[in-house]
SEVO-457522 format. One record per residue (C-alpha): residue in three letters; residue number from 1; x, y, z negated. Coordinates in Angstrom, 1 decimal. Each point is the difference from the previous one (the first is absolute). Example, Ala and Ser with C-alpha at 12.3 -4.5 7.8 and 13.67 -1.06 7.14 Angstrom:
<atoms>
   code   pos        x        y        z
    ALA     1     12.3     -4.5     -7.8
    SER     2      1.4      3.4      0.7
</atoms>
This chain:
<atoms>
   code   pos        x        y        z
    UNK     1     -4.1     16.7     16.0
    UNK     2     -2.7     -2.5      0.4
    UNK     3      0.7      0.2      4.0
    UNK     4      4.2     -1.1     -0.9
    UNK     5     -1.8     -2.5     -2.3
    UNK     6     -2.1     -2.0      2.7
    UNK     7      2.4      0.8      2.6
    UNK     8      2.6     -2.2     -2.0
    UNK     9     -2.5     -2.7     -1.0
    UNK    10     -0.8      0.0      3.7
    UNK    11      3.9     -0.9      0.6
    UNK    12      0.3     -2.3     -2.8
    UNK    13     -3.6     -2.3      1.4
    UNK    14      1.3      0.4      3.3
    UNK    15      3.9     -1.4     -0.3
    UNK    16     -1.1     -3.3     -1.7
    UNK    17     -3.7     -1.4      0.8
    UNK    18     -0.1     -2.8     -2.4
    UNK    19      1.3      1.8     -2.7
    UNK    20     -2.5      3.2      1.1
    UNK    21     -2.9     -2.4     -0.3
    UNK    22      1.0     -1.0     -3.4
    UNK    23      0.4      3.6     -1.1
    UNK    24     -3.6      0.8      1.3
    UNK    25     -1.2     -3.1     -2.3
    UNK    26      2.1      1.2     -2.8
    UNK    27     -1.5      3.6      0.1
    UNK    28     -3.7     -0.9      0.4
    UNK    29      0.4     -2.7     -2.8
    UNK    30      1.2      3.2     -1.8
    UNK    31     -2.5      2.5      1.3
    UNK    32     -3.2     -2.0     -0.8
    UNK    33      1.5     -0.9     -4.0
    UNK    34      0.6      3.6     -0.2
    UNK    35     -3.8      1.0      0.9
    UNK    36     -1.6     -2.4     -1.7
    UNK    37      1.2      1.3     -2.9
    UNK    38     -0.5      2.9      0.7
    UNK    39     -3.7     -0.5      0.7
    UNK    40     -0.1     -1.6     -3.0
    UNK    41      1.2      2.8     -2.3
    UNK    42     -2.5      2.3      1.8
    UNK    43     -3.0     -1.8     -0.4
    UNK    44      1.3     -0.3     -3.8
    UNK    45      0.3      3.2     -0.4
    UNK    46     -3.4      0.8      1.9
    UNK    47     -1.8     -2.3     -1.2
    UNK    48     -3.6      1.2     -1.6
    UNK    49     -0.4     -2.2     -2.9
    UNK    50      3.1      1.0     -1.1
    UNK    51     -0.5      3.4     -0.1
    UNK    52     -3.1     -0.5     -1.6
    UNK    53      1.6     -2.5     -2.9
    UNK    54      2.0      2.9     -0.6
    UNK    55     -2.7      2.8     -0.3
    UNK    56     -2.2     -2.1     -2.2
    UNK    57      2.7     -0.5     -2.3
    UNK    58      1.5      3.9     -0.1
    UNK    59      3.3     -1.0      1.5
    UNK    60      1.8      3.0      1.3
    UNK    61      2.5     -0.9      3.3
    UNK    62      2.3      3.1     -0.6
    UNK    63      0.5     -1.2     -3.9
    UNK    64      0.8     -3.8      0.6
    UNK    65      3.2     -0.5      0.6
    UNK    66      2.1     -1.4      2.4
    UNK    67      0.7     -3.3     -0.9
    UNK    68     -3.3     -0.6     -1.3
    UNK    69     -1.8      1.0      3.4
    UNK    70      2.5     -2.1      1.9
    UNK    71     -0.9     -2.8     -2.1
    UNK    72     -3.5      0.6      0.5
    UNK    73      0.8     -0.3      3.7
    UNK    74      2.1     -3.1     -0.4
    UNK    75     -3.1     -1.7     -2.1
    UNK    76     -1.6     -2.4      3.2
    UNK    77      3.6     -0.9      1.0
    UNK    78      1.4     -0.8     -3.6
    UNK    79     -0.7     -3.7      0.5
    UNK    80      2.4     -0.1      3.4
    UNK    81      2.3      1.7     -2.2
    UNK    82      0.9     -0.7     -3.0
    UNK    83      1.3     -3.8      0.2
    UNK    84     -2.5     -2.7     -2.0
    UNK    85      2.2     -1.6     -2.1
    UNK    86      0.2      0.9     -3.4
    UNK    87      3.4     -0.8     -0.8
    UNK    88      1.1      2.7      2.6
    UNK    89     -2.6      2.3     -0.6
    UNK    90      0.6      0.3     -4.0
    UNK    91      4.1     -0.1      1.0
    UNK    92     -0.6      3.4      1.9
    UNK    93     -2.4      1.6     -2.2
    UNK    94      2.7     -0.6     -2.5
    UNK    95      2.5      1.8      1.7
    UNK    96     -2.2      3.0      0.7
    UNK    97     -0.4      0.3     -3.9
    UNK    98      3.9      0.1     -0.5
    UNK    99     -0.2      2.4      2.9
    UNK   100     -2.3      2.4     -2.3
    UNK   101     -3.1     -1.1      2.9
    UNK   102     -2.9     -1.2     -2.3
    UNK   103     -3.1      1.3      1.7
    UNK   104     -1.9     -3.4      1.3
    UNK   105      0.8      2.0      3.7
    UNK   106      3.4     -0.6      0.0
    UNK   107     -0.1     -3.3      1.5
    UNK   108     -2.2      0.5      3.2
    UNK   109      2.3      3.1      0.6
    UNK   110      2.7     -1.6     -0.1
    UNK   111     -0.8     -2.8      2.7
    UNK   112     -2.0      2.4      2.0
    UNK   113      3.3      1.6      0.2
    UNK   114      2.0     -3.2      1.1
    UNK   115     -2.8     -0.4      2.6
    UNK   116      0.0      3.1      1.3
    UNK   117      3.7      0.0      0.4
    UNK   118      0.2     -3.3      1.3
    UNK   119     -2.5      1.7      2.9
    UNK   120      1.7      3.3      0.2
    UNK   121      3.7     -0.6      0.2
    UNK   122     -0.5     -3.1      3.0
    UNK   123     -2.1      2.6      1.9
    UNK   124      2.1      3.3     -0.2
    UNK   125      2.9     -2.6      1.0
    UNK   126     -2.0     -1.0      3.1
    UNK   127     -0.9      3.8      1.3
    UNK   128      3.0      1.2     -0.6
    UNK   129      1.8     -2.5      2.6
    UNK   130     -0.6      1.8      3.1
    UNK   131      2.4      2.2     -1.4
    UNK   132      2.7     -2.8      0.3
    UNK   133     -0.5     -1.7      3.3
    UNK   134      2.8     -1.9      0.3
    UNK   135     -1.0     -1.9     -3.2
    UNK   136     -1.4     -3.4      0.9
    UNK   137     -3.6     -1.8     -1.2
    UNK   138      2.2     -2.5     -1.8
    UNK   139      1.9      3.0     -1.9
    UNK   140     -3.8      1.9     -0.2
    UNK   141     -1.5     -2.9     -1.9
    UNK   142      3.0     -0.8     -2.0
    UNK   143     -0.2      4.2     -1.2
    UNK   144     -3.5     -0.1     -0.7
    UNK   145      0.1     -3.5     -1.8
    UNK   146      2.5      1.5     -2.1
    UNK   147     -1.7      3.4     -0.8
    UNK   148     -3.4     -2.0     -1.0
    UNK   149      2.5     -2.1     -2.6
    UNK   150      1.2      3.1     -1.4
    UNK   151     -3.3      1.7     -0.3
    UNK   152     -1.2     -2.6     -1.9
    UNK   153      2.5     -0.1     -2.2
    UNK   154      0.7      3.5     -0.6
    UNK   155     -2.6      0.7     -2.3
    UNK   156      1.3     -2.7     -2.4
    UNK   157      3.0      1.0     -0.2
    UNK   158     -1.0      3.2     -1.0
    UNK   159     -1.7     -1.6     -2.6
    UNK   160      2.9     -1.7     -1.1
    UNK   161      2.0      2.9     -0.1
    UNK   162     -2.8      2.1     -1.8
    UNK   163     -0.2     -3.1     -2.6
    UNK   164      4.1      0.5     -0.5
    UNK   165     -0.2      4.0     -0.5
    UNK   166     -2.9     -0.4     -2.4
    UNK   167      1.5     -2.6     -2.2
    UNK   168      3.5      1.5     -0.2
    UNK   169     -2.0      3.4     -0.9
    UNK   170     -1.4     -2.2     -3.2
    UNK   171      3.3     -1.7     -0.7
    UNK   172      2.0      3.5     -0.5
    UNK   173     -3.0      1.4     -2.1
    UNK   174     -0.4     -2.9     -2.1
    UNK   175      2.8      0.6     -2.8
    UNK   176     -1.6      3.3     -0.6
    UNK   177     -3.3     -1.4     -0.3
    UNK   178      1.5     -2.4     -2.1
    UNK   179      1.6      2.6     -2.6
    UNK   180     -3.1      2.1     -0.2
    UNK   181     -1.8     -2.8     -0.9
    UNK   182      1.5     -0.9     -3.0
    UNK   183      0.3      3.3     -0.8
    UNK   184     -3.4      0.2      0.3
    UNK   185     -0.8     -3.4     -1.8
    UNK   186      1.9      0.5     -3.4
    UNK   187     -1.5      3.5     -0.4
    UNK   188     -2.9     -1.6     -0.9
    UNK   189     -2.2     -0.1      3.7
    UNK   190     -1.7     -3.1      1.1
    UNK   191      0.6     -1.8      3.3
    UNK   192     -2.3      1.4      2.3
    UNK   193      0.4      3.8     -1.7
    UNK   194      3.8     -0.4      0.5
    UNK   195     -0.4     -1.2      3.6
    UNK   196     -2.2      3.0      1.0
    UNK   197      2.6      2.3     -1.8
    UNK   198      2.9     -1.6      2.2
    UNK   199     -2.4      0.2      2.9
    UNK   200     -0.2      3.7     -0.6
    UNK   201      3.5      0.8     -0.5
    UNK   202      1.2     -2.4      3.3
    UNK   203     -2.6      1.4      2.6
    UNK   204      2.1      2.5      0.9
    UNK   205      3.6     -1.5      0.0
    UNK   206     -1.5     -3.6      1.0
    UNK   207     -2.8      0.8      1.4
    UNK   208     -0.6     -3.8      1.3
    UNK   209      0.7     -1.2     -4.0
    UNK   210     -2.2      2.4     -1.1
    UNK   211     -2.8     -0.7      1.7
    UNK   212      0.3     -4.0     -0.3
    UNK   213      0.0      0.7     -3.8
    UNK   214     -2.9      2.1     -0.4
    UNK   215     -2.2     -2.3      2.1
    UNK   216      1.3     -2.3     -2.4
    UNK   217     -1.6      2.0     -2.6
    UNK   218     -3.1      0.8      2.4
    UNK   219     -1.2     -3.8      0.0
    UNK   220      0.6     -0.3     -3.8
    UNK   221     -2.4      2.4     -0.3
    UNK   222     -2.6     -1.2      2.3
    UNK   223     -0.2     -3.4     -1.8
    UNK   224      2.8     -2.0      1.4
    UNK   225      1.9     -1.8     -2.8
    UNK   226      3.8      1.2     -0.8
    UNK   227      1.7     -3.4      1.1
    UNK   228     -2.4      0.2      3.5
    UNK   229      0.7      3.4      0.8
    UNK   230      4.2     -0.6     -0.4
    UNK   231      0.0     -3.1      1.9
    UNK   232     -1.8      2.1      2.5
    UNK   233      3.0      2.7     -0.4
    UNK   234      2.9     -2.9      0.6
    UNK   235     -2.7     -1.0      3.1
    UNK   236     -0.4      3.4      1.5
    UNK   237      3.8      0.4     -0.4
    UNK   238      2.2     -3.3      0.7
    UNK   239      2.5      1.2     -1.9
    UNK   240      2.0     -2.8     -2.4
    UNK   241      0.6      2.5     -2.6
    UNK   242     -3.5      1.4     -0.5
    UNK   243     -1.1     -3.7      0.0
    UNK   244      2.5     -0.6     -2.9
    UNK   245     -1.2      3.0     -1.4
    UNK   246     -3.7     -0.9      0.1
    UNK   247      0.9     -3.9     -0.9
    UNK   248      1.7      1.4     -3.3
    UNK   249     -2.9      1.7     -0.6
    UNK   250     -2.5     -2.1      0.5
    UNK   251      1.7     -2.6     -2.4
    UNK   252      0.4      2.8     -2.6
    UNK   253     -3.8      0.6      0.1
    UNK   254     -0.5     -3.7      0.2
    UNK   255      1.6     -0.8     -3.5
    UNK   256     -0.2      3.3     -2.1
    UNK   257      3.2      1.5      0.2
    UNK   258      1.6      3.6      0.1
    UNK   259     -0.3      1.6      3.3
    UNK   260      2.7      2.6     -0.8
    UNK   261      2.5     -2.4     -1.2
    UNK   262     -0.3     -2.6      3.4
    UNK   263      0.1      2.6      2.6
    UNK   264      3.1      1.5     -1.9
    UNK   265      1.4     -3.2      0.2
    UNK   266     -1.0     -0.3      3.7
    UNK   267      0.8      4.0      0.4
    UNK   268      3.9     -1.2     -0.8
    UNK   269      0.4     -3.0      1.8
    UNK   270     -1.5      1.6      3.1
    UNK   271      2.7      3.0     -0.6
    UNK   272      3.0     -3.2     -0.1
    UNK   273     -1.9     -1.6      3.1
    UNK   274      0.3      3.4      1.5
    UNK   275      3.6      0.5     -1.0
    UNK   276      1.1     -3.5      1.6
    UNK   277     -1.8      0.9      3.1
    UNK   278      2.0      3.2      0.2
    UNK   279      3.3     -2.1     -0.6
    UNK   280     -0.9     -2.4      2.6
    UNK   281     -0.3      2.7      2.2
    UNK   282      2.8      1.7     -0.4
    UNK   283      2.2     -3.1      0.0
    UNK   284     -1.4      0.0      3.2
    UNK   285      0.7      2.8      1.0
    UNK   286      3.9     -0.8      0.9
    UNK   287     -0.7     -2.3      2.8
    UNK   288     -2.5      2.2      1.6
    UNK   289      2.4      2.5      0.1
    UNK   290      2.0     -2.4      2.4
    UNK   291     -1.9      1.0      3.1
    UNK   292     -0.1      3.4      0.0
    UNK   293      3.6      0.6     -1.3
    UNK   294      0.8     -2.7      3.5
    UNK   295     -1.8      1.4      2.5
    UNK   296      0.1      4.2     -1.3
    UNK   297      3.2      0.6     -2.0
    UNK   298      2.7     -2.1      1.6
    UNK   299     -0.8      0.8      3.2
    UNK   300      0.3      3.8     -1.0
    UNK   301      2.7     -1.0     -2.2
    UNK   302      1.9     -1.7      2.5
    UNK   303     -0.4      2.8      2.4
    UNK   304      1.7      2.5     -1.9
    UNK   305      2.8     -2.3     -1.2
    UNK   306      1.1     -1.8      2.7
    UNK   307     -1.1      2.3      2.6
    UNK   308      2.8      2.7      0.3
    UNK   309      2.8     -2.9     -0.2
    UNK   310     -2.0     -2.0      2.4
    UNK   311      0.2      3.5      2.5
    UNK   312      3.6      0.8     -0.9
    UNK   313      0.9     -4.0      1.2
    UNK   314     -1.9      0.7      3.0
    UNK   315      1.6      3.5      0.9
    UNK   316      3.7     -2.1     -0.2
    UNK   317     -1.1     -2.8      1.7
    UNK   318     -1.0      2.4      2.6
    UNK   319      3.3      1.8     -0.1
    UNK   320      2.1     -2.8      0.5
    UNK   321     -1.8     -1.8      2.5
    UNK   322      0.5      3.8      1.9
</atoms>
């Protein structure tokens, strides 16, 4: 295998000099990145005064966990990473917490990822092209240009598309939240014990509801005031209709007025915002239909009607041109 490998790269180096000498460049640039981080994760990992920080203070290696020992690793290089300014920086830790990411590791881990794909992907690119030889170094860097792009951009938008899933899984248990809460209100509960009841009653349907609400009800007990620990709710979420939700309340606790009675009222005009949404879709739904009833049913359609007269016409055609 490896003797088919070099025998090809051998060809490749050998048909075009310039373009060898280039490639040589190209793969020791490569070679040496890929070392010296690898040099660098050993003597992380080897080094003394680490292992002894970590006996002094009783930490196990086989109970940390994974992301925590990778941030651990990642700690010298979290400067190179992370970018400095603090627009960006609070942007993406933002989207981590409507992802459901809020351990203060999520952020290194996710550029350590963009860096180590913007690395990996450009590299694989450039050993696997002895297997192409009649690819050019024009074509080459072009590929691996492209593949370090796409690495880098991978990770966010998996975030992106972990922020959607999340946020629609809030969105479709939110009327249900919103019904046990009232229920739960005018039976005579108080917020935060009605909020831990519909935190125990979602955690299994909503599972992502659930546990939003009772960490809701987790910082009201640890101190944090009622109208802190809901903005912190519509925060963590990013969700307009929880931030109506906690904006009404918030206002109710603000002047003195029943809690049952305004989320009832807000309970009923979410339930008519909910009903136009479905109407809006479904009057939508007739020119989406367009495409597929084009491109699928006609054709088959068409096929089936037309297509024995279209063969009879042919077979007389046929017969009198005989």
């Amino acid at each position: 295998m490896f003797t088919s490998y070099f025998d090809a790269l051998r060809a490749y180096l050998g048909s075009t000099p310039s373009s060898g000498i280039t490639f040589i460049l190209l793969i020791g640039a490569a070679a040496f990145a890929f070392s010296l981080g690898l040099a660098a994760l050993v003597f992380t990992l080897a080094s003394p005064l680490r292992r002894r920080v970590a006996r002094l203070s009783n930490q196990d290696a086989e109970k940390t966990s994974i992301s925590a020992s990778l941030a651990d690793l990642l700690n010298p290089y979290t400067r190179y990473l992370v970018p400095q300014q603090e627009k960006e920086r609070s942007k993406v830790v933002r989207m981590l917490a409507h992802a459901g990411f809020r351990s203060p590791n999520a952020l290194p881990l996710l550029f350590a990822a963009k860096a180590v794909l913007l690395i990996a992907l450009p590299l694989a690119v450039l050993l696997a092209s002895p297997m192409f030889p009649r690819i050019s170094t024009n074509v080459l860097l072009l590929s691996a240009g492209i593949a370090g792009g796409l690495g880098f951009l991978v990770p966010s938008i998996w975030l992106d598309h972990r922020v959607q899933g999340r946020q629609r899984q809030l969105r479709v248990g939110f009327p249900d939240a919103m019904d046990l809460l009232v229920v739960c209100v005018e039976a005579g509960l108080g917020l935060a014990p009605a909020l831990q009841r519909v935190a125990d009653d979602l955690v299994i349907s909503y599972p992502e509801l659930g546990g939003e609400l009772g960490l809701v009800n987790a910082e009201m007990r640890a101190g944090v005031e009622r109208t802190q620990a809901l903005k912190n709710l519509a925060d963590r979420t990013g969700l307009e209709d929880i931030r109506g939700l906690v904006a009404l309340l918030v206002q109710t606790m603000r002047f003195g007025t029943g809690v049952a009675e305004a989320l009832r009222v807000y309970s009923e005009e979410f339930r008519d915002k909910r009903m136009q949404a479905a109407e809006e879709l479904a009057a939508k739904m007739g020119t989406k239909m367009i495409f597929p009833l084009i491109l699928c049913f006609f054709p088959s359609f068409f096929l089936i009607a037309i297509g024995p007269a279209a063969i009879a016409m042919m077979a007389t055609f046929k017969t009198m041109g005989n």
